[in-house]
Every structure is written in C-alpha cells, then in structure tokens.
C-alpha positions in Angstrom: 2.9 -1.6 2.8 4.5 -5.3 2.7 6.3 -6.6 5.5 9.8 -6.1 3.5 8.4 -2.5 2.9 8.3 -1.6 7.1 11.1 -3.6 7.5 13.3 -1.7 5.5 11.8 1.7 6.8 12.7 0.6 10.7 16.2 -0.2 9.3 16.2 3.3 7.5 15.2 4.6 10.7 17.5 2.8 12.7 20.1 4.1 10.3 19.5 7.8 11.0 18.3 7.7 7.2 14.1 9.4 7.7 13.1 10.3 11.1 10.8 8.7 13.9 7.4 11.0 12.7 8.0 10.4 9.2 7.8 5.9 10.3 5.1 6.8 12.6 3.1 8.5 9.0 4.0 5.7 7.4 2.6 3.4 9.8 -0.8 5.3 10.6 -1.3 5.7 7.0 -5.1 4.7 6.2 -5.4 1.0 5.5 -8.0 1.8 3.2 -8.0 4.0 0.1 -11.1 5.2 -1.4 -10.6 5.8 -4.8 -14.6 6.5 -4.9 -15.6 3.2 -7.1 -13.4 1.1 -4.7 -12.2 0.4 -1.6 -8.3 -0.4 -2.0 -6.6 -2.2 0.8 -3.5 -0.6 1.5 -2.1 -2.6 4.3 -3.0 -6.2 3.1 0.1 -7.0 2.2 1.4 -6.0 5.4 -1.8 -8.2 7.8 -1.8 -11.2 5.2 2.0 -11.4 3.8 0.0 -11.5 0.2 -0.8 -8.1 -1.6 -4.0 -6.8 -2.4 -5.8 -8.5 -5.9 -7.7 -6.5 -8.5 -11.3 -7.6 -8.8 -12.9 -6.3 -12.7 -15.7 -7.3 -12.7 -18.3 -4.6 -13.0 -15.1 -2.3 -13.2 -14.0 -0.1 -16.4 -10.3 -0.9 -17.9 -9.8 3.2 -17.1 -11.5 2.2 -13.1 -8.7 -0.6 -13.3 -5.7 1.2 -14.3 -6.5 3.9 -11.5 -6.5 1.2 -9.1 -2.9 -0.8 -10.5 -1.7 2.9 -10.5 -2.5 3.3 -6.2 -0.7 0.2 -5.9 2.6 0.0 -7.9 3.9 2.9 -6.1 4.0 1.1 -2.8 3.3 -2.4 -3.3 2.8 -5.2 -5.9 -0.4 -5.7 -7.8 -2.0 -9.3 -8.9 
C-alpha cells in the first residue's frame, strides 16, 4: 500500500464509499507476503514513500513474474 493508496481509502471512507472494517483489513493486512521463494514487502511503499524493488538474482524469470504479479495489483514494481 503507498501513501496515495491509504489516502484515497480514508477519503473513500470518509465518503460513505467502503466501510470502517473493510479500512481497518486493509490496514492490518500482513506487511509481508510469503510467496514461498520470497519474502515480498507489502507495506514498503507505505513506511519508506518508495515501493518495494525486485531482486533476480538467484531467482527464475517464472519466480520473478510471480513476484511483479503480487505487486501490480496494489502497488508499483521497480
């Protein structure tokens, strides 16, 4: 999650839009995903205002992809 990410969920909240358990998910999601191979930081974005960044090395392309994929439905990917 980046900042403008949980900013734009308080205003959807504020707005009536998604309801106060459905932010407080959101906001207790894991900060960690473990895909297994790796250990995905979730919430870097979010402590550090810079997103998360793919290390390959000693990673497959497929190991890769699977990790680009966890991230580019909820935040950007370097």
């Amino acid at each position: 999650m980046t900042i403008n990410e949980a900013s734009a969920l308080l205003e959807r909240f504020r707005n009536g839009e998604i309801g106060r358990e459905k932010v407080l998910q959101r906001f207790q999601a894991a900060p960690v995903a473990d895909l297994g191979f790796a250990q995905v930081d979730t919430h870097r974005a979010l402590r550090k205002g810079f997103p998360e960044v793919i290390f390959g090395a000693g990673k497959t392309t497929q190991q890769i992809v699977k990790i680009a994929e966890k991230f580019t439905s909820e935040n950007n990917v370097f």
